[in-house]
C-alpha positions in Angstrom: -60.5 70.8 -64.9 -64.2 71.8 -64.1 -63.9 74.6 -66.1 -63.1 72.8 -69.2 -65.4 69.8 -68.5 -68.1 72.0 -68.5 -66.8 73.9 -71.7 -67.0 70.2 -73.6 -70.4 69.2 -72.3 -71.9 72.9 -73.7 -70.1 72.4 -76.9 -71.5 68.5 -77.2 -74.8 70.2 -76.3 -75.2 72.7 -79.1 -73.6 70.2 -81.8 -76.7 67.5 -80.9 -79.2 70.7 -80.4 -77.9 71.6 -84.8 -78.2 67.7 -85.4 -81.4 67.9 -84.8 -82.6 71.4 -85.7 -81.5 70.1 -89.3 -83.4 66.7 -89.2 -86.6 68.2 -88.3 -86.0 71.1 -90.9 -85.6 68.1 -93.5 -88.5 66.1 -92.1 -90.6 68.8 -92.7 -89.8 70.0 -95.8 -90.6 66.0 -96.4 -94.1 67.0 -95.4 -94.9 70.1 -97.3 -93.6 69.0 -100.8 -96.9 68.3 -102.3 -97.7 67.7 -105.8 -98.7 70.1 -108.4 -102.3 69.8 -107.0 -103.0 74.3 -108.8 -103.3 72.3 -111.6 -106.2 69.7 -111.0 -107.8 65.2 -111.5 -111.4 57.8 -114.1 -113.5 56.4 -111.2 -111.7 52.9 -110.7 -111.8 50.2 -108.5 -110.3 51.0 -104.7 -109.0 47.7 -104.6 -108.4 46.4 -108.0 -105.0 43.9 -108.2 -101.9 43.5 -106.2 -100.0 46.8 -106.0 -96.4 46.4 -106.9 -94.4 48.6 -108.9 -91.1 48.3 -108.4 -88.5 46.2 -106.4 -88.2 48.4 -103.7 -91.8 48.2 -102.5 -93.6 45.4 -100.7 -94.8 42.6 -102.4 -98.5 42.9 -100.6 -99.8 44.5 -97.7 -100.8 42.5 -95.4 -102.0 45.3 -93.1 -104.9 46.3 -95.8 -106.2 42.7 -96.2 -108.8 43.3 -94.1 -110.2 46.8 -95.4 -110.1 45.6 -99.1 -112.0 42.6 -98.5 -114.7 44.6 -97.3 -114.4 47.2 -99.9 -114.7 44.0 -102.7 -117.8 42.9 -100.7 -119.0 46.9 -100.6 -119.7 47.2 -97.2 -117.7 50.5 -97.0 -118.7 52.2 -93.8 -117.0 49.0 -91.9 -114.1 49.5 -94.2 -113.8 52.7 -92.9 -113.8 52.2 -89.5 -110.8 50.1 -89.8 -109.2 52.5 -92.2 -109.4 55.3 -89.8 -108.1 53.4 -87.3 -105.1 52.3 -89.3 -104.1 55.8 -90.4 -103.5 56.7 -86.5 -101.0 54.2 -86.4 -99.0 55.4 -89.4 -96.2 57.5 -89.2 -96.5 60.9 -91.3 -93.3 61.6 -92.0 -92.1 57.5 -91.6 -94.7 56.0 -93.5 -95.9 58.4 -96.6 -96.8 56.0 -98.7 -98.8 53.8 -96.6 -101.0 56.3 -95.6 -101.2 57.8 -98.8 -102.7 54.0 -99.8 -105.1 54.6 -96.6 -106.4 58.1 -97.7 -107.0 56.4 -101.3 -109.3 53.8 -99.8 -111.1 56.2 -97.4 -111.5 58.5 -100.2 -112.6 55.4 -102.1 -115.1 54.1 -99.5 -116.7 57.9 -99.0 -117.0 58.3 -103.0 -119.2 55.1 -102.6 -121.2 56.2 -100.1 -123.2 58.9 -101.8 -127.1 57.7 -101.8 -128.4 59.1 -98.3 -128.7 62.4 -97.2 -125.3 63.2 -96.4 -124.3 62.7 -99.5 -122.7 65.8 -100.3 -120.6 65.4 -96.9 -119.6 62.2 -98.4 -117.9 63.8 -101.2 -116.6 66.6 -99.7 -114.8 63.9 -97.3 -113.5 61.7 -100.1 -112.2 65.2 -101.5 -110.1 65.7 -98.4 -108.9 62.0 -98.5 -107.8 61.8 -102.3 -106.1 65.3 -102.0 -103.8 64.2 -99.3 -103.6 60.7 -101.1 -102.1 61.9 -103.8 -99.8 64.6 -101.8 -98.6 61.9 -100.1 -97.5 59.1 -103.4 -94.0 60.0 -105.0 -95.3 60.5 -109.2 -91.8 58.9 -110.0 -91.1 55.8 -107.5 -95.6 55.6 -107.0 -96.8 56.5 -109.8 -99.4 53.9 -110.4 -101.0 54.4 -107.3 -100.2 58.6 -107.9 -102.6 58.5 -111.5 -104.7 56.1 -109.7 -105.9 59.2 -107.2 -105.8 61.6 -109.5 -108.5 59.6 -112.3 -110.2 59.0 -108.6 -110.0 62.6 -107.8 -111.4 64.0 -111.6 -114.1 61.8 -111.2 -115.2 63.1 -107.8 -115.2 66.3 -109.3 -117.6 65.7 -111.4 -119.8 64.0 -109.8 -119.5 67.2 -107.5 -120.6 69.0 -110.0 -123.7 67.5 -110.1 -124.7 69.0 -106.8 -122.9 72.5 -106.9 -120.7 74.7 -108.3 -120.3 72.9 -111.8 -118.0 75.7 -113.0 -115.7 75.0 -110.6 -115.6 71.7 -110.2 -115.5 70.9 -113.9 -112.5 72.9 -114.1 -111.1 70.9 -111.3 -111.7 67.8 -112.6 -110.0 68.6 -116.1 -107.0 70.7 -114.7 -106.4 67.3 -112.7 -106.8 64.7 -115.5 -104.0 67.5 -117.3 -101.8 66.8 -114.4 -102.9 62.9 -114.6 -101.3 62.9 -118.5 -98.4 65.0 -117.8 -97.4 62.7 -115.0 -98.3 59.9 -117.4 -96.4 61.0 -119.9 -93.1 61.6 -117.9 -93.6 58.2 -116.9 -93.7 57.2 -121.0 -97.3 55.6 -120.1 -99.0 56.5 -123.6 -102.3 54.8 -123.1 -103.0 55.9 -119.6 -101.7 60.1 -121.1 -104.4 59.5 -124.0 -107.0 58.0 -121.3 -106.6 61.8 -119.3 -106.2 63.7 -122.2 -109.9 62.3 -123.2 -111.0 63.0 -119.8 -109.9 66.3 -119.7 -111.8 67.0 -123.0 -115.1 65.3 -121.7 -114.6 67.8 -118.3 -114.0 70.8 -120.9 -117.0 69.7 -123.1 -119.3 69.9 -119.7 -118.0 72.9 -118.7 -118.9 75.0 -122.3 -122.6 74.3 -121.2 -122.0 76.4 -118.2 -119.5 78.2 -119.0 -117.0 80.5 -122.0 -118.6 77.9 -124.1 -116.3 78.8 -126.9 -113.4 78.5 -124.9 -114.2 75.3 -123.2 -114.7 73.7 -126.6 -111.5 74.9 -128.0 -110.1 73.5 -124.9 -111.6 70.3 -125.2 -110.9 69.9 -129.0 -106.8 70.4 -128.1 -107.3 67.5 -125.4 -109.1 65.5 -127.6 -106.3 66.0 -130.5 -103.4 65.3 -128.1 -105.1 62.0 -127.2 -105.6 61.0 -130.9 -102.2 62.4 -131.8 -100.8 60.0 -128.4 -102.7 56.9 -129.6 -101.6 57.4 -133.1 -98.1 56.3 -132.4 -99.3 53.0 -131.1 -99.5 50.7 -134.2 -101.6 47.9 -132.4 -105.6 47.1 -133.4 -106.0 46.8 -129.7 -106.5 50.3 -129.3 -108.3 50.6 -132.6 -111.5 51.4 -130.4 -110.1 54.7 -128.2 -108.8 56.0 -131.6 -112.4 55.4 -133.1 -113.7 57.3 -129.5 -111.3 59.8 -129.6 -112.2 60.4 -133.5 -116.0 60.8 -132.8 -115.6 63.2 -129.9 -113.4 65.3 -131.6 -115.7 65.9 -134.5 -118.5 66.5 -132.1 -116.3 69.1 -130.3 -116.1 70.7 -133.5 -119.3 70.9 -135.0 -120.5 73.0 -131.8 -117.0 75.1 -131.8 -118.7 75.5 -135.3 -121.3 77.8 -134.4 -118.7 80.0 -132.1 -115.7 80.1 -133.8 -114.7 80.1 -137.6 -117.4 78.1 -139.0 -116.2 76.7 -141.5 -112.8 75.4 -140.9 -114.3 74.0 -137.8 -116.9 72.2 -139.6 -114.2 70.7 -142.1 -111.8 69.7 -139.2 -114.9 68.0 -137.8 -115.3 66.1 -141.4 -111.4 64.8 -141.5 -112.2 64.0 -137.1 -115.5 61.5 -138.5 -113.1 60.0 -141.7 -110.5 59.2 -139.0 -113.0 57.3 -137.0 -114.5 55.6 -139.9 -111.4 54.5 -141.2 -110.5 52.4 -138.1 -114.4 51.1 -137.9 -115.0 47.1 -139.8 -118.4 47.5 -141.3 -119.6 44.8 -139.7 -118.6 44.5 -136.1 -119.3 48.5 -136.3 -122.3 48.5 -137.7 -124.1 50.9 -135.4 -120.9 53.2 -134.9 -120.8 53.2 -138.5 -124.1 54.5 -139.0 -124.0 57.1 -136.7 -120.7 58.7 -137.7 -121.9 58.6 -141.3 -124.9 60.4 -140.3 -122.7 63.0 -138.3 -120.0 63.3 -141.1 -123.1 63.9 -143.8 -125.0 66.6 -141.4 -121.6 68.7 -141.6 -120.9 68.3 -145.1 -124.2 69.9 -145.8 -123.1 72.9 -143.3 -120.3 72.7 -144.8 -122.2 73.2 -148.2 -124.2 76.2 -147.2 -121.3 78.1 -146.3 -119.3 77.0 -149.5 -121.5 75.5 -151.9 -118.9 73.3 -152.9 -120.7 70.6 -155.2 -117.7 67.9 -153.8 -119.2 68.3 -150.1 -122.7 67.5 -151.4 -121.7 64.4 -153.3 -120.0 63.2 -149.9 -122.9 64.1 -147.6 -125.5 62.4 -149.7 -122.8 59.2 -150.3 -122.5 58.8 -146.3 -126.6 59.3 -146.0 -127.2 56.3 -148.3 -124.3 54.1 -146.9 -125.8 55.0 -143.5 -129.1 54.0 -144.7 -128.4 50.7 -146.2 -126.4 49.8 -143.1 -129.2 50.0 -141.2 -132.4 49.4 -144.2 -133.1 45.6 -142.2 -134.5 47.4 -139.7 -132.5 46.3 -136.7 -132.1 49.9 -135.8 -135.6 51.2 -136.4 -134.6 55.0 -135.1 -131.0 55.2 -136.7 -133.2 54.2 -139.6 -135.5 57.3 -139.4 -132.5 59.5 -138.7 -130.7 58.4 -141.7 -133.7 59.2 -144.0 -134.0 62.5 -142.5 -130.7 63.2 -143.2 -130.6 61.9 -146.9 -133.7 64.3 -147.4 -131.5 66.9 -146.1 -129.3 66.2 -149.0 -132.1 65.7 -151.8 -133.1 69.3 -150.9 -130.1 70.4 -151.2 -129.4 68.8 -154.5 -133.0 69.7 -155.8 -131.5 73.2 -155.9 -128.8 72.1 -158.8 -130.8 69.7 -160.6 -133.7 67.6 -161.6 -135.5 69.7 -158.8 -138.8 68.4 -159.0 -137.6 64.5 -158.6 -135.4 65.0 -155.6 -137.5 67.0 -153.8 -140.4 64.6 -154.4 -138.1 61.9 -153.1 -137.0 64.1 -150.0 -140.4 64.3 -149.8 -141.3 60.8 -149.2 -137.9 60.4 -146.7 -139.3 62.8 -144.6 -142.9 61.1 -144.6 -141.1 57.2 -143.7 -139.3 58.9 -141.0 -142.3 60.2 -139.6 -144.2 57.1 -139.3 -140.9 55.2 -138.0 -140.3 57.7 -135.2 -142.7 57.3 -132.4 -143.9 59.6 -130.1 -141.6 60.5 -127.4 -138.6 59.5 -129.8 -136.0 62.1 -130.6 -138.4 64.8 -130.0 -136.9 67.8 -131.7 -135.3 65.7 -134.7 -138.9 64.8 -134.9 -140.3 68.7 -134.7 -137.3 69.5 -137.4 -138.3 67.0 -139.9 -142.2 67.7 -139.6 -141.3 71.3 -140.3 -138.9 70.1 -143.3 -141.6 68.2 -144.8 -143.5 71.0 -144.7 -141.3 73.4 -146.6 -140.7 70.5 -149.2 -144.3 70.0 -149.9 -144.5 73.9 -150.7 -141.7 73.6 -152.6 -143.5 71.2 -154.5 -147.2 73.3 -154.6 -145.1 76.3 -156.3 -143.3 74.3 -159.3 -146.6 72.1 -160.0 
């Protein structure tokens, strides 16, 4: 009887011993599944609404009343003295997603604290916080509060960037807002996917002035045409105005891939990019936006007619120079004004070349001169250096016919 006693306690022993050999093994594989974080991350509000996404999470919590009252009022270093405190009394493995809400808010609250001298700490801590934030939130059952660290993250990047290592960080910052849409869009969130995709484009176009500039801007031009091609299959006027931003930055994108990379498909890619954005704008609740695109749709026709000398892009360029400049001939906008004479002198020049020279270049002439005395000193400094040369050249022009 002892013998086999003791036989039926050993084997009760080793069968709780493989019980829990296998719940730690599963508890810790809990811990290390992170997400996709090799492939890096909009500044928003720590504490914005009531998170709820689904039935199966709380309604509120109560336990982060205190901390996001404080955050509203912005006293953030007393909000993080009870954050810190709160995340010792949450369970890693037990209670993932309330610290992960935690880390978001202490990542928050450092992000915020960035105007003394440790400011670079600051960020470096609000790194740490955001990284395991967003390690910690499930994309699929949390994945508000998963994009919400991420757009937190990319924006810490950036303003990282600022103080060192742009190259690095700028590529962090759009490698996460890439993993921000692609979560987005698994989650059949378009506007939030376009909102990244934008993001990532805006980290790209920072990063070609440090950086493979022809590369980033090829980069950013493919975000920035996912986004437009995203918001495209929205048919509501309430996103007219990120398909209008989308439009505009990817024509800018273009005309400097332009001086990289096949010059002049890029410039006409960057033409159809400004039509798109005009096409969405009213002419009068866009009056401005109007004006500038027109300008920036004319200034690469006229590339765009030096490289082909296409008479079609020259009627176009000078036809969105003169709209440009009698949206704005009431002088409300003063400088647009002086911008949009310059470039319908660029035009006149252009055309003096094809016919009736002497009259167009004696108007481009006089464009140049009434942009001159509208732009002051200090104002657009190099457009006016360009156009003070450009008169220049025109007046010669002149001297040698007459």
């Amino acid at each position: 009887m002892p013998q086999v006693f003791s036989s039926g306690w050993l084997y009760l022993f080793i069968v709780v011993m493989v019980i829990s050999i296998v719940r730690i093994w599963f508890k810790l594989r809990t811990i290390q599944k992170e997400a996709p974080m090799d492939r890096p991350v909009i500044k928003v509000p720590p504490v914005s609404r009531q998170e709820q996404e689904n039935n199966d999470e709380p309604e509120a919590d109560s336990f982060l009343a205190g901390p996001d009252e404080l955050i509203r009022q912005g006293d953030y270093e007393t909000a993080l003295g009870l954050l810190n405190g709160l995340l010792e009394d949450l369970s890693p493995t037990e209670e993932r997603e309330q610290r992960g809400k935690v880390l978001f808010r202490i990542g928050a609250c450092h992000s915020r604290l960035t105007d003394g001298e440790e400011k670079l700490q600051h960020m470096l801590r609000a790194g740490e916080s955001l990284r395991e934030a967003v390690r910690l939130f499930s994309p699929t059952r949390f994945r508000d509060h998963y994009l919400r660290a991420l757009g937190e993250l990319a924006a810490l990047y950036e303003d990282i960037a600022r103080e060192k290592n742009p190259v690095e960080y700028l590529t962090q910052s759009a490698r996460t807002c890439e993993t921000a849409a692609d979560s987005a869009r698994q989650g059949g969130m378009t506007e939030p996917e376009a909102v990244f995709l934008m993001r990532a484009g805006n980290a790209y176009r920072q990063l070609s002035s440090h950086n493979e500039a022809q590369v980033n801007l090829r980069r950013a031009a493919d975000a920035y045409e996912k986004a437009a091609a995203v918001l495209d299959a929205i048919q509501d006027e309430r996103v007219d105005s990120e398909k209008i931003r989308i439009s505009k930055l990817l024509g800018d994108t273009l005309v400097g891939l332009s001086a990289y990379f096949q010059k002049g498909e890029s410039l006409a890619r960057a033409v159809n990019a400004y039509e798109m954005a005009l096409e969405k704008m009213d002419e009068t609740m866009h009056l401005r936006e109007r004006c500038v695109v027109q300008m920036d749709a004319s200034k690469a026709l006229l590339e765009l007619y030096d490289i082909e000398r296409s008479p079609a892009h020259l009627r176009q360029a000078l036809r969105y120079s003169r709209d440009a400049l009698n949206a704005v001939k009431k002088g409300e906008y003063p400088i647009l004004k002086a911008l949009a004479m310059a470039v319908m002198a660029d035009g006149l020049t252009r055309y003096a070349e094809v016919r009736e020279r002497s009259e167009n270049l004696d108007r481009a002439m006089k464009f140049y001169e009434a942009a001159l005395g509208i732009m002051k000193d200090g104002e657009e400094p190099e457009e006016r250096e360009r156009v003070r040369e450009k008169l220049a050249e025109t007046v010669q022009k002149i001297g040698e016919i007459n």
